[in-house]
C-alpha positions in Angstrom: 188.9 156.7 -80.2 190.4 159.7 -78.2 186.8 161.4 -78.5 185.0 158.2 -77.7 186.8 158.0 -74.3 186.4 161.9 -73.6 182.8 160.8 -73.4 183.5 157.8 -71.0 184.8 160.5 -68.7 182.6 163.4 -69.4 179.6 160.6 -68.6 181.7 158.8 -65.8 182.0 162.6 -64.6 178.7 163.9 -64.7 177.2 159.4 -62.6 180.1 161.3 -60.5 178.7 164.1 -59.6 175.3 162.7 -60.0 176.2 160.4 -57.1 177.4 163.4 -55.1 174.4 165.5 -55.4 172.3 162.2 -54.4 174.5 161.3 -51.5 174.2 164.9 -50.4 170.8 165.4 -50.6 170.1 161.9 -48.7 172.3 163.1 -45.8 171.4 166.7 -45.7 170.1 167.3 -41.9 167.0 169.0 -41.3 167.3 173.4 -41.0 166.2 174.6 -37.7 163.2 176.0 -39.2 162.1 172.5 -39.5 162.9 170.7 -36.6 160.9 174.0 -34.8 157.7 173.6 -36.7 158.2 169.7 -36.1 158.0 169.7 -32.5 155.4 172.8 -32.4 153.2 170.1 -34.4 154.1 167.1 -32.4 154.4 168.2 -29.2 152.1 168.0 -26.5 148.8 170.5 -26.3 147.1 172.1 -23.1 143.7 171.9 -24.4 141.7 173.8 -22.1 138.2 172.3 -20.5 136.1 169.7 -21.6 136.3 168.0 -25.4 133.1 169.3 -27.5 133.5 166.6 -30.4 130.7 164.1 -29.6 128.1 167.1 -29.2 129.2 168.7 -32.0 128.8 165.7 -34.1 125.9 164.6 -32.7 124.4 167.8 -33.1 121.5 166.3 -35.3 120.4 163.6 -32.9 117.7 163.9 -30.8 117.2 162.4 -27.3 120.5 161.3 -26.1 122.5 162.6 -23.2 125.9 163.3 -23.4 126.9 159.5 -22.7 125.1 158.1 -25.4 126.6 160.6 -27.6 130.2 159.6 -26.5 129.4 156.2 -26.8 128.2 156.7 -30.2 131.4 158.3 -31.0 134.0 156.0 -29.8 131.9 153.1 -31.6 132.6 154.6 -34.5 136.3 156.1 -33.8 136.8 152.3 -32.9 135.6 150.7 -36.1 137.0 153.7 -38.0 140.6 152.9 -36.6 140.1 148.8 -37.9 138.6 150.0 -41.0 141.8 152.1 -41.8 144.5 149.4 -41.1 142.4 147.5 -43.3 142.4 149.2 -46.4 145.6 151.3 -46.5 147.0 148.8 -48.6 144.3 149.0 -51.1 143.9 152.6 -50.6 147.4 153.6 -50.9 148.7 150.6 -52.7 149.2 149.8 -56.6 145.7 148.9 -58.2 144.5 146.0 -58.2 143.1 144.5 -61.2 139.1 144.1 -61.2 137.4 146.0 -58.8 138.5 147.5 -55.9 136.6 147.9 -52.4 137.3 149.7 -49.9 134.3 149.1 -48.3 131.9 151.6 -46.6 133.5 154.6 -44.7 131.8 153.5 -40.8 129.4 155.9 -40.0 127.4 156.8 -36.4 125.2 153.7 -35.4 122.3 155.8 -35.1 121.3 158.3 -37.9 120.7 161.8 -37.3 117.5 164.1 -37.6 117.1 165.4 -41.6 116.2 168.8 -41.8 115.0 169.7 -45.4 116.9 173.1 -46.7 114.8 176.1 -45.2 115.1 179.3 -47.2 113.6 181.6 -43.9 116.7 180.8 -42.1 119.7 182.7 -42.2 122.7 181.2 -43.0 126.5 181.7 -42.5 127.1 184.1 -45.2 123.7 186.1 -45.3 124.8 189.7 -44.5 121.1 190.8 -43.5 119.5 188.0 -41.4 117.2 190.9 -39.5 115.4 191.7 -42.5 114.4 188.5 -44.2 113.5 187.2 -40.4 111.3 190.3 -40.4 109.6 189.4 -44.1 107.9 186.3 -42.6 108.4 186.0 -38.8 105.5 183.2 -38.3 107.4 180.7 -41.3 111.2 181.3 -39.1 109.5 180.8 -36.0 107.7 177.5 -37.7 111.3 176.8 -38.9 112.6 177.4 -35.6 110.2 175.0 -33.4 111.1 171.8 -35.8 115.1 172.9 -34.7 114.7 173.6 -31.6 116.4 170.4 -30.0 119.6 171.4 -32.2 119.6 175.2 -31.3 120.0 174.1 -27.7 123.0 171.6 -28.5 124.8 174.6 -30.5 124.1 176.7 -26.9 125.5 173.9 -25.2 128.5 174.0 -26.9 129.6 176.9 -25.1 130.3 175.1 -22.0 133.0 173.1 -23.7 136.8 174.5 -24.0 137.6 172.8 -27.4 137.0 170.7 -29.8 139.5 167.5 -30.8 139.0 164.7 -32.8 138.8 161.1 -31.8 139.6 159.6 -34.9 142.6 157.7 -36.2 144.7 160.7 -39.2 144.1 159.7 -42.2 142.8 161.4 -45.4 139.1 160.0 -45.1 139.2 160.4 -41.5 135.6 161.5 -40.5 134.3 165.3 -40.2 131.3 166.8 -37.9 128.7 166.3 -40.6 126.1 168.1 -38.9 128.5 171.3 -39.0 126.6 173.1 -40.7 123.7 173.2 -38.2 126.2 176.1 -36.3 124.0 178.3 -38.2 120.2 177.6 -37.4 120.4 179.8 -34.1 121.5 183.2 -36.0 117.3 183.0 -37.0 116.2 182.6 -33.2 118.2 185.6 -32.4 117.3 188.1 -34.9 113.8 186.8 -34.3 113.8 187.7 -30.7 115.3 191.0 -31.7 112.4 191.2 -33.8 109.8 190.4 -31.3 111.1 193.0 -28.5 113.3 190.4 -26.6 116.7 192.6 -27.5 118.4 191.0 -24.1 117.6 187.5 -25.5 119.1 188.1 -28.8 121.6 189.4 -26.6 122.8 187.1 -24.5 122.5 184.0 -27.5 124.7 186.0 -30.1 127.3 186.4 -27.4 127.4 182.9 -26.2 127.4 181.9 -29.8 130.6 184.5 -30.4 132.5 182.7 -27.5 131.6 179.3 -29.0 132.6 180.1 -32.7 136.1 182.1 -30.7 136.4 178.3 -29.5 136.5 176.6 -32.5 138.8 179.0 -34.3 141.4 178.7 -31.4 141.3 175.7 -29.8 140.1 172.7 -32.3 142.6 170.3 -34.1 141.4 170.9 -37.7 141.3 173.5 -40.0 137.7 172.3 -41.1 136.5 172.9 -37.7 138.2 176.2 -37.6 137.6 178.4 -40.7 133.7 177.0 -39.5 134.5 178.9 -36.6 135.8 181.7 -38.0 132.5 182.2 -40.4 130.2 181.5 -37.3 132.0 184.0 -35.5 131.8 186.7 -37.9 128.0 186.1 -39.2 127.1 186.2 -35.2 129.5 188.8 -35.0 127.8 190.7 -37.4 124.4 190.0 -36.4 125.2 191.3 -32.7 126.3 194.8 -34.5 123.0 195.3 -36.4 120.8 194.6 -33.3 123.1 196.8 -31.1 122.8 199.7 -34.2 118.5 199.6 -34.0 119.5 200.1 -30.2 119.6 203.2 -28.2 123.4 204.1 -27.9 122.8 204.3 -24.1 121.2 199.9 -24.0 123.4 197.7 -21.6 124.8 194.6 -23.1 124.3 191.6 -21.1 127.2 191.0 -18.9 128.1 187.5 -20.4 129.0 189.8 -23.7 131.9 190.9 -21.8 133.9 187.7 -21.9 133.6 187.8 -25.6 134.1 191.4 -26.8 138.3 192.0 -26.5 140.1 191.1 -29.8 141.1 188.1 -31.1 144.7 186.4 -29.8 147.6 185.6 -32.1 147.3 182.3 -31.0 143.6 182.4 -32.7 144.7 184.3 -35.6 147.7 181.9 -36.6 146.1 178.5 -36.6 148.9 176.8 -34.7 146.1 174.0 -33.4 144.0 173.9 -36.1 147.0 172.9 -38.3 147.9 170.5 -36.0 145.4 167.8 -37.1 145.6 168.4 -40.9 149.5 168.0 -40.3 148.6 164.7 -39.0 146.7 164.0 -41.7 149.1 164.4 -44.7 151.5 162.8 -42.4 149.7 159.6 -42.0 149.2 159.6 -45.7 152.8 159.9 -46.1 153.7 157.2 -44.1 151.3 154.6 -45.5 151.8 155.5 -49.3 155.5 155.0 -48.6 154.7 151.7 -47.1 152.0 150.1 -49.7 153.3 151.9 -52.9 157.0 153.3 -52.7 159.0 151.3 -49.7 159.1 147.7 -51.5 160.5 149.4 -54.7 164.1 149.0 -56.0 165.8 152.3 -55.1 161.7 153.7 -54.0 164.1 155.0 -51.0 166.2 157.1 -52.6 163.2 159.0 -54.5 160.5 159.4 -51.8 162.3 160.1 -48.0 159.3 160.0 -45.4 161.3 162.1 -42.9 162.4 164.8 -45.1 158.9 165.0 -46.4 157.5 165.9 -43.1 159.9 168.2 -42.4 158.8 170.0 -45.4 155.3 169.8 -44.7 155.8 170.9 -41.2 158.3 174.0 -42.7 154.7 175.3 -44.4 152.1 174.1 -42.2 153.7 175.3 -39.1 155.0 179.0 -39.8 151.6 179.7 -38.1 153.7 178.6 -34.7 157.2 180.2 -35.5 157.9 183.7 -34.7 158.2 185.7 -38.0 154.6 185.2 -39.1 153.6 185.4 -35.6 154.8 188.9 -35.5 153.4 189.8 -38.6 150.2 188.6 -37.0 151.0 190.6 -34.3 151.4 194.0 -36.3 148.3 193.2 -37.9 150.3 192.6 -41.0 149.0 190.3 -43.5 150.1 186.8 -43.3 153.1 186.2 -45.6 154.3 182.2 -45.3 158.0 181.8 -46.7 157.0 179.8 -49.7 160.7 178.9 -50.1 160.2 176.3 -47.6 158.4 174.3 -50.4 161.0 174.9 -53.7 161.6 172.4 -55.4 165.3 173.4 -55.9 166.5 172.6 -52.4 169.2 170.6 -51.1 166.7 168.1 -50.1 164.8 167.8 -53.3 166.9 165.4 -55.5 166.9 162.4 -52.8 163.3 162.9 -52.3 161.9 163.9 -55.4 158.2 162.4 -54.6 158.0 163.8 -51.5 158.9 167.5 -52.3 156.3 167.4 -55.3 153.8 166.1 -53.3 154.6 168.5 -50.1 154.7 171.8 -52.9 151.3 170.9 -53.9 149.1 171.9 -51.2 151.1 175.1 -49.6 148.9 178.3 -50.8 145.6 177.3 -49.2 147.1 177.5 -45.6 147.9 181.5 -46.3 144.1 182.4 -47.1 143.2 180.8 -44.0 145.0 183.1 -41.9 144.1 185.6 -44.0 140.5 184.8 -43.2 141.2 184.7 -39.6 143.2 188.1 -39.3 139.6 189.4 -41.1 137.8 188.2 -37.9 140.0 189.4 -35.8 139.6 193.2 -37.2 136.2 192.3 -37.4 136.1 191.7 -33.4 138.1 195.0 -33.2 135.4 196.8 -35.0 133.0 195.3 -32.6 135.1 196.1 -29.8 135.8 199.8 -30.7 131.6 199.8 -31.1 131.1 198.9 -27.7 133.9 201.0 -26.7 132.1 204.1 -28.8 128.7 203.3 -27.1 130.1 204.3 -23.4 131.8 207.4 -24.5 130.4 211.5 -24.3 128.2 211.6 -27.4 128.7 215.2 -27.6 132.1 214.6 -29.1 131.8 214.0 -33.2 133.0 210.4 -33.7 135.8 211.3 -35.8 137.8 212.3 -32.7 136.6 209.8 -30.4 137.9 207.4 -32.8 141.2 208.7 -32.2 141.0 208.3 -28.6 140.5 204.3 -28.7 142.5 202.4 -26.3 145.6 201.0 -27.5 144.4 197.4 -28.2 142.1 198.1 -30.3 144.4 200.5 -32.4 146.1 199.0 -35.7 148.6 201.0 -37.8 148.8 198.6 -40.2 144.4 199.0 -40.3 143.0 202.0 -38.6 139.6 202.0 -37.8 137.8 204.6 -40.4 134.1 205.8 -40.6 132.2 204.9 -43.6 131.6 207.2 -46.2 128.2 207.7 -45.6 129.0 207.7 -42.2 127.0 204.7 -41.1 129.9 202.1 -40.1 133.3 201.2 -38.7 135.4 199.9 -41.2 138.6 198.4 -42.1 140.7 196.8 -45.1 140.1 193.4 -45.4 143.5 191.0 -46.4 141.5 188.3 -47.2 141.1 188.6 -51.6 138.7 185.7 -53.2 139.3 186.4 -56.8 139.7 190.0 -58.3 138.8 192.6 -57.2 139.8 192.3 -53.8 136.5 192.0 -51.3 135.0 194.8 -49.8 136.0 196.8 -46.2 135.3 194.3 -43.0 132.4 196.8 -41.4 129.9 196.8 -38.6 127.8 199.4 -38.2 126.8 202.7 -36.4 123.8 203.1 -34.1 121.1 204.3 -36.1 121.0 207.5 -33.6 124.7 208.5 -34.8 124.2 208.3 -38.2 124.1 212.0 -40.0 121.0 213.1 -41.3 120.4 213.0 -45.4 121.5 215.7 -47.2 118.3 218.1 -47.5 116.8 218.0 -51.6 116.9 221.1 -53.2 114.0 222.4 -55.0 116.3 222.8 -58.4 117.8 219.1 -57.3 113.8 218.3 -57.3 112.7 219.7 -60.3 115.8 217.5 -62.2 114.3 214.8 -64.4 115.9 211.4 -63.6 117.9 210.8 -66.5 
């Protein structure tokens, strides 16, 4: 009997404590670190010049003006908006039984041009765009001619100041689908390098550098960003190889001077981009709360909305707070605190959903940055090129290197020549798989690279093994 009521209180104990830890954790108050990525997400945004969002989506109509294409856009941003509010509950809610529809995501009233997949063009991650232009000019230029109504619409992106979307968060909200079409101009400028028309190719890569520099900084998606981030660096690249079949002494248009200074924090740290994916898993928050969790006996006590976004904005939104800023800043690589999503916090046991669900999706956000600190040593190297080009040449580049001005000097990433003496280099942060990727590297006008090492006759007269 005596044991049997040692276990009453041993169990009464433990409901006890049980209820203490719950209580707790329900009422523990956001840390500061949350409430000051909160209201970096939420606040309000400056977003500098015109909205680019309808032009970039529309990028694969032909023959509308710019009205048409915002009108197209709010029509669907309109219908998108009912179509969500009408099936959340399905969407987010307990299955029915039978068949469930959703019906169809709404899509642009007018369908865009189809362009069958051209293997002359150069695409985002083709590291030597001059040479297969230069294999078979007359099929690019062919290529070219059937795009050329979208290669002026990717120019004319350039005169916008950012890109934000009009449509309602939510996890099936809509994306620029014709995105990918960013890329068709890289073709038209090597081609014009080709063909003799260097200031052309030019001018385009440049425009095309402050465009992608746009996107990267100053859009509301991550999508739209990292998309930004490879346009930059395959234009970026691009500009480098036409500037290295160049005479050292070639001016650069002056519109490339807007474009060539490094990279901001603010560009490098995705503080907007996040922004709209925030949105995103916050809306989804919300609404699975409210059709699946919030009509639940006790669903409060295991899934806290609030707590949940404070959590997600604790990850999402270190790109905004000052310690990863600074290590931004250093050209350090990104390192978010992933404490911010243990399980084992004081918040954990009263939302137990939520901090699952907010743990999951953490590590993708540091390899963004990661990719964007890449471009912005890339820009450096570009930088430090021109830089190079309007220096003595009669000093050996080793030393001029060391002269660089200050902002465009890392300690954290010197600039180094190649080993062969061709290219700029530096360590790249960003790793996809093992081993790590190669150097970020731009290189050398062909006139500064060091002459082959002369064959000796005994070196000659070696049989190949």
């Amino acid at each position: 009997m005596v044991m049997f009521k040692r276990m009453a209180w041993a169990v009464s104990g433990l409901l006890c404590l049980l209820l203490v830890v719950m209580l707790v954790s329900r009422y523990w108050p956001a840390s500061a670190m949350q409430k000051q990525a909160r209201a970096a997400l939420e606040g309000p945004v400056a977003w500098p010049g015109d909205n680019g969002w309808a032009l970039l989506e529309t990028l694969s109509h032909e023959d509308l003006d710019m009205a048409q294409r915002q009108a197209l856009v709010d029509d669907r941003a309109a219908r998108f908006a009912q179509w969500v509010q009408a099936t959340a509950p399905q969407r987010y809610g307990e299955p029915e039984p039978g068949p469930v529809q959703h019906g169809q995501l709404p899509k642009l009233a007018l369908p865009g041009q189809r362009w069958m997949a051209d293997e002359v063009l150069c695409r985002g991650g083709n590291r030597d765009c001059l040479a297969q232009v230069r294999r078979d000019p007359q099929a690019v230029a062919a290529a070219l001619q059937a795009r050329r109504g979208v290669i002026e619409r990717v120019a004319a992106l350039a005169d916008y100041g950012h890109v934000r979307s009009p449509y309602l968060a939510d996890v099936d909200m809509p994306y620029p689908a014709p995105i990918s079409r960013l890329f068709d101009p890289l073709a038209a400028h090597a081609l014009a390098h080709a063909q003799g028309d260097s200031p052309l190719a030019m001018t385009g890569l440049c425009r095309d550098i402050g465009t992608a520099r746009m996107l990267l900084g100053h859009s509301d998606n991550v999508v739209v960003a990292m998309t930004g981030q490879s346009m930059l660096q395959a234009n970026t690249l691009l500009l480098a190889q036409v500037l290295a079949e160049l005479p050292p002494a070639t001016p650069l248009p002056e519109s490339c001077a807007a474009v060539l200074v490094p990279l901001s924090v603010e560009q490098m740290s995705l503080c907007i981009p996040v922004r709209g994916d925030y949105a995103m898993v916050g809306a989804a928050t919300r609404q699975s709360y409210e059709h699946e969790v919030g009509d639940t006996a006790g669903g409060s006590w295991l899934f806290n909305v609030d707590k949940t976004l404070n959590r997600n904005a604790a990850y999402m939104g270190q790109g905004c707070l000052a310690p990863l800023r600074q290590r931004v800043a250093q050209d350090l690589p990104a390192q978010p605190d992933l404490a911010v999503s243990s399980l084992w916090r004081v918040e954990c046991p009263a939302n137990a959903i939520g901090c699952i669900l907010s743990a999951i999706a953490g590590p993708a956000y540091t390899d963004y940055i990661l990719r964007a600190q890449d471009a912005g040593a890339q820009q450096r190297l570009l930088a430090a090129l021109v830089w190079l080009r309007g220096q003595p040449g009669d000093e050996p580049l080793a030393q001029r290197l060391q002269r660089l001005p200050p902002e465009l000097v890392s300690a954290q990433r010197p600039i180094r020549l190649s080993v062969d003496g061709r290219a700029l280099q530096v360590d790249s942060y960003y790793r996809k798989g093992q081993p790590a990727n190669g150097p970020v590297s731009l290189p050398l006008p062909q006139a500064w690279w060091p002459a082959p090492a002369p064959v000796t006759a005994a070196a000659a007269d070696t049989p190949a093994p």
